[in-house]
C-alpha positions as CSV (number, residue, x, y, z in Angstrom):
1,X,58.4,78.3,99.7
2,X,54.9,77.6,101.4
3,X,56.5,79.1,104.8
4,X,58.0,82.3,102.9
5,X,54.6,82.5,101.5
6,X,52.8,82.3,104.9
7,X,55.7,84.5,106.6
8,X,54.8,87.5,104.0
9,X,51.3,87.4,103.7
10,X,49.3,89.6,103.2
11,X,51.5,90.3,100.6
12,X,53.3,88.4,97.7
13,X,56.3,86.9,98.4
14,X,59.1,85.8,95.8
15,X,62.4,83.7,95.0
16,X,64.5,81.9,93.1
17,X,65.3,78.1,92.7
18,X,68.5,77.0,91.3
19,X,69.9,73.7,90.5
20,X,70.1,71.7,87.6
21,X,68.1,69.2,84.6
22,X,65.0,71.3,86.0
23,X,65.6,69.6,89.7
24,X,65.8,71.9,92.2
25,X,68.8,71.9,94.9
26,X,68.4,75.2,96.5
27,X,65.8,78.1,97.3
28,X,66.7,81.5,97.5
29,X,64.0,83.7,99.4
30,X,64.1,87.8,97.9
31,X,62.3,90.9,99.3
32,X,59.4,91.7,97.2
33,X,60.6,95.5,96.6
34,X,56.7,96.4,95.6
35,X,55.6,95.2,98.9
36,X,52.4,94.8,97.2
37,X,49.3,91.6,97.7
38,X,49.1,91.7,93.9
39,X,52.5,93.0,92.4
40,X,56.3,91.3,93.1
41,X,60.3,92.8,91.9
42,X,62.9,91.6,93.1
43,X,65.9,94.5,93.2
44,X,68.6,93.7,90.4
45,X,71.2,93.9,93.2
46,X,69.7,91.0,94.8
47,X,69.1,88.8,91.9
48,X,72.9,89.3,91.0
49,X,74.2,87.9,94.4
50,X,71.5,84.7,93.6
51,X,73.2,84.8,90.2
52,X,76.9,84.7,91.8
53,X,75.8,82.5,94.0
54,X,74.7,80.1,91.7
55,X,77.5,80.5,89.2
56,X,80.0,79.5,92.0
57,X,77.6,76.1,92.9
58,X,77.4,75.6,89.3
59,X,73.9,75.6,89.6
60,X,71.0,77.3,86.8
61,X,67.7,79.4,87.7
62,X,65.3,76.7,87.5
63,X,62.5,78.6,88.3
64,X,61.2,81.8,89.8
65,X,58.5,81.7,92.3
66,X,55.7,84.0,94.0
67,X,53.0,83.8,96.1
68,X,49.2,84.7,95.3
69,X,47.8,86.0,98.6
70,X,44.6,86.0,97.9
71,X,44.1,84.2,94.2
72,X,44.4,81.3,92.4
73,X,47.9,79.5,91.5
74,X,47.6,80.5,88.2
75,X,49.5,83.6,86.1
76,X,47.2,86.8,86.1
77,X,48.0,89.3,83.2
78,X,50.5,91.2,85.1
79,X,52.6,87.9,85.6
80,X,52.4,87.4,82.1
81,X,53.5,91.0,80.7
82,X,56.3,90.6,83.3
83,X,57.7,87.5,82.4
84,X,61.6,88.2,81.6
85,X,62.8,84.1,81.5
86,X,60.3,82.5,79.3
87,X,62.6,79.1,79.3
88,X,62.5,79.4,83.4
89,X,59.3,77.9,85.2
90,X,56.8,80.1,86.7
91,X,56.1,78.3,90.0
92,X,52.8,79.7,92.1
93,X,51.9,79.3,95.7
94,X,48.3,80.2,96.4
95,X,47.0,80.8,100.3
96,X,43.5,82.2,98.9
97,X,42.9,78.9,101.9
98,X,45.7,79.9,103.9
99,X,45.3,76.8,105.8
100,X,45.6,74.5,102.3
101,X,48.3,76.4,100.4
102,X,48.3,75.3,96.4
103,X,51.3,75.4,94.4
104,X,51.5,75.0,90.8
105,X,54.1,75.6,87.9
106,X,53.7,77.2,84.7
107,X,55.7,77.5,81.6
108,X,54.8,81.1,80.0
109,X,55.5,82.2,76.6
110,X,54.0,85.1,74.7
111,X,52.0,82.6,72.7
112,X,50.5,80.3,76.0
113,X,50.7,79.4,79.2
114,X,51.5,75.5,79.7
115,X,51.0,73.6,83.4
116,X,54.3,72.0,84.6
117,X,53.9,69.1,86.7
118,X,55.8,69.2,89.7
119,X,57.2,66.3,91.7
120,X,58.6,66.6,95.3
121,X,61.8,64.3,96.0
122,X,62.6,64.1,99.8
């Protein structure tokens, strides 16, 4: 995720990460169709292929991640308003210090948003 980050920048990049019991098994990198440093979509053809994709592994969308070019790993209002899978993590990679990306994961309802911890298993 870091790399697709660093790979897109200037602008946001974005994904989706399958697997199961909130442990993630793969990554799927999408195009940002905004093509924007402060804005991401992913096109509904793509997220069906992720969706077959998954369905055939017999995998779930674990969470849905984006990069913050320029900001802090934390959901701004736009992320928010946009957020279509409230029961999917929100994961964030920040390269505001592009040489010391941060990546955090969020849980965002209409009523909050909650910090996630996240734990890397190699």
């Amino acid at each position: 995720m870091v790399d697709h980050a660093r790979r897109e920048w200037p602008l946001e990049c974005c994904g989706i990460l399958s697997g199961n019991d909130k442990t993630v098994q793969k990554s799927f990198e999408l195009r940002n169709t905004e093509e924007s440093p402060v804005l991401y979509s992913m096109s509904a053809q793509d997220q069906m292929k992720v969706f077959e994709e998954m369905e055939k592994e017999s995998m779930k969308m674990v969470a849905i991640y984006h990069s913050h070019p320029h900001t802090i790993p934390f959901p701004s209002e736009i992320d928010v308003k946009l957020t279509f899978y409230p029961d999917v993590s929100s994961v964030i990679i920040s390269l505001k210090e592009k040489e010391n990306p941060v990546m955090k994961a969020f849980q965002i309802t209409k009523e909050a948003i909650y910090l996630e911890e996240i734990e890397v298993i190699s």
